[in-house]
Every structure is written in structure tokens, then in C-alpha cells.
VEXDREN-2710 file (C-alpha; in Angstrom, 1 decimal):
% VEXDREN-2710
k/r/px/py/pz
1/UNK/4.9/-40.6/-12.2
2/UNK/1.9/-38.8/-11.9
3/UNK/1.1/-39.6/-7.9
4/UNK/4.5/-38.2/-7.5
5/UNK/4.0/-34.9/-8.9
6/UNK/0.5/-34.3/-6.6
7/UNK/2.5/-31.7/-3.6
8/UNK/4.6/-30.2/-6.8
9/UNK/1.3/-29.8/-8.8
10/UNK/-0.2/-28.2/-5.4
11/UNK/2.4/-26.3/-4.6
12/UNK/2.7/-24.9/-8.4
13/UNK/-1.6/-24.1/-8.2
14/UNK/-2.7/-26.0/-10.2
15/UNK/-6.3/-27.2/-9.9
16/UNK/-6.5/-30.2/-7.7
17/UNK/-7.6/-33.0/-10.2
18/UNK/-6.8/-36.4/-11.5
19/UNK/-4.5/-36.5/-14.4
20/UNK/-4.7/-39.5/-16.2
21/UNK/-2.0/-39.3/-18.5
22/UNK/1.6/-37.4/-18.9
23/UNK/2.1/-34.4/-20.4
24/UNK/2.1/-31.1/-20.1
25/UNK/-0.5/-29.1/-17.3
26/UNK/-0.9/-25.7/-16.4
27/UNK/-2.3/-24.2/-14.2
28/UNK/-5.3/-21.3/-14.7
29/UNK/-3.4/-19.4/-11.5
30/UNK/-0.4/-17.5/-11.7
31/UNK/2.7/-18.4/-9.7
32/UNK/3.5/-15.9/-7.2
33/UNK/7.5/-16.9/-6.4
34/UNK/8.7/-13.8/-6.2
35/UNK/6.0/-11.5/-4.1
36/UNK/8.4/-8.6/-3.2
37/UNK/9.8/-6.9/-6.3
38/UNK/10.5/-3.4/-4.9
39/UNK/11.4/-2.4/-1.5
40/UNK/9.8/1.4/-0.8
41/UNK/11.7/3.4/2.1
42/UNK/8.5/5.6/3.5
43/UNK/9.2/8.4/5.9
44/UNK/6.5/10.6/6.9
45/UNK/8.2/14.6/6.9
46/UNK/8.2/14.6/3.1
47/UNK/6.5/15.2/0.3
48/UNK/6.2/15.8/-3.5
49/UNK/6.9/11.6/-4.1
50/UNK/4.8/9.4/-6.4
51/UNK/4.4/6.0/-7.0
52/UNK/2.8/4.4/-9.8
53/UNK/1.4/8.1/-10.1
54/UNK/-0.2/8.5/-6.6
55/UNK/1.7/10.9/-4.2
56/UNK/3.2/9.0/-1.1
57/UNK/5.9/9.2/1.1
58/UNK/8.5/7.2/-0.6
59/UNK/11.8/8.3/0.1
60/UNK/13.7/5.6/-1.6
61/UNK/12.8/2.4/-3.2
62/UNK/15.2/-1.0/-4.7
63/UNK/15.0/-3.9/-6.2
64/UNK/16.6/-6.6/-3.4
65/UNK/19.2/-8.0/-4.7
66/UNK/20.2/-10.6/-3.1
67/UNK/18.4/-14.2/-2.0
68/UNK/16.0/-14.5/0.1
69/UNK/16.8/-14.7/4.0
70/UNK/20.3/-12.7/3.0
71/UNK/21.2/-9.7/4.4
72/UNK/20.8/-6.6/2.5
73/UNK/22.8/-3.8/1.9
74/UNK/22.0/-0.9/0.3
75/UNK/23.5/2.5/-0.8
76/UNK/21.8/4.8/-2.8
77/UNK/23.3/5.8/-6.0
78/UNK/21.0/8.6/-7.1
79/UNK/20.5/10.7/-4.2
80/UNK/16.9/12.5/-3.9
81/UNK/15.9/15.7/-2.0
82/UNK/12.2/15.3/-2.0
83/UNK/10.8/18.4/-0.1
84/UNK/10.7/18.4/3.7
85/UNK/6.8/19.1/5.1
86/UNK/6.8/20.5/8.2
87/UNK/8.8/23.1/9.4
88/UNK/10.3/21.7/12.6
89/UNK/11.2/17.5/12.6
90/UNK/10.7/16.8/16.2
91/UNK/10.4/13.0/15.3
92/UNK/10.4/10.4/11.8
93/UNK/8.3/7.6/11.0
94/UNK/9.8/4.9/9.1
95/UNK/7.9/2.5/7.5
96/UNK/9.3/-0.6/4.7
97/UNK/7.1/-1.7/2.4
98/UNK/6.4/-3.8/-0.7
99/UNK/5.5/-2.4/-4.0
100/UNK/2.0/-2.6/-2.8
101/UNK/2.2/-0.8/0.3
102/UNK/1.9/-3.7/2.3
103/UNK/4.5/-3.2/5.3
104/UNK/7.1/-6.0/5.2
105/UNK/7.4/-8.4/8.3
106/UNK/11.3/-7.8/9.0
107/UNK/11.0/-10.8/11.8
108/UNK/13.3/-9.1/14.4
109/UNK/16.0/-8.1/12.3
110/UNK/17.8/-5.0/12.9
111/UNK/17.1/-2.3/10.5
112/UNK/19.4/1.1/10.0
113/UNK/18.3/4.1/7.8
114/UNK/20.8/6.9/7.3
115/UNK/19.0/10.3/6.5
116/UNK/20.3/13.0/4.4
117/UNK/18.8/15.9/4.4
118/UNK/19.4/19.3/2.7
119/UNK/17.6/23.1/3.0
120/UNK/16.8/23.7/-0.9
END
């Protein structure tokens, strides 16, 4: 029983060792099985956003839900008019992230972004 658990103890982290007898073993490193809990939507012509209490360009941000590898489709529910920072847009940087700010690898796939925006 115990050779066959050896690639599911790996794969779960836990310290590479012999364990001699059943039972229960955990592992001193946290499972990381879900890396990407928010998706941020940074553009860079606005302002006045924070996250996590630093300002950033975040004009957007979701929880995917849906499986991984499945398309996702969003619409915003709450709509937000974050303040536009330059007086003329002559072009928009787009940039999708994780909740670290680590921009996420979107392997080819098509991406569309719909802005709204609004003189306040």
C-alpha cells in the first residue's frame, strides 16, 4: 500500500521519506491546487483603483467560475467608472492577471474586453 502511494505522496508535497507503516501523513507544505483565485482586468488610462490597499490599474476583477481549461464568460454586474488619466486615449493596454499580479499565460486563446466608458 504504501509503494503505491509514493507519486500521490509527491505530487501532494510531502517530504520524500520512507513510511514504514499506514496511517495518516501530512505534509509541512501547503497544497497549492488552486493558484488563480481572482482574475484582475488591468488597463493602463485609469486610475483611483486599489488592491489589497495599493493603487493599481484594476479595472475589473472575478472569481473564475468555471473549470479549468473551460471557457470563460464574463459580464460585469456592478459596473465601475474608475477615473480616466489622461486627457486624450490614443491607445489601451490590457493586461490579465492573477491576484498577485503575475500576468496569466492565456496560451493562444482569443481574449475580448468591452470598454465602457463615461465623462463624470
Amino acid at each position: 500500500m504504501i509503494s503505491e502511494c509514493k507519486d500521490q505522496l509527491q505530487v501532494f508535497s510531502v517530504l520524500q521519506k520512507e513510511f514504514t507503516k499506514e496511517g495518516l501523513h501530512e505534509s509541512q507544505n501547503v497544497v497549492n491546487i488552486l493558484s488563480i483565485n481572482s482574475i484582475l482586468v488591468n488597463v493602463d488610462v485609469i486610475g483611483g483603483s486599489y488592491v489589497n490597499g495599493k493603487t493599481q490599474n484594476t479595472i475589473y476583477s472575478f472569481f473564475p467560475n468555471v473549470s479549468p481549461g473551460c471557457k470563460i464568460v464574463e459580464n460585469p454586474k456592478n459596473l465601475a467608472y474608475p477615473p480616466v488619466i489622461l486627457d486624450k486615449i490614443s491607445k489601451m493596454e490590457t493586461v490579465v492577471t492573477d491576484q498577485n499580479g503575475k500576468q496569466l499565460n492565456l496560451h493562444g486563446e482569443n481574449l475580448t474586453i468591452r470598454y465602457h466608458l463615461r465623462e463624470i
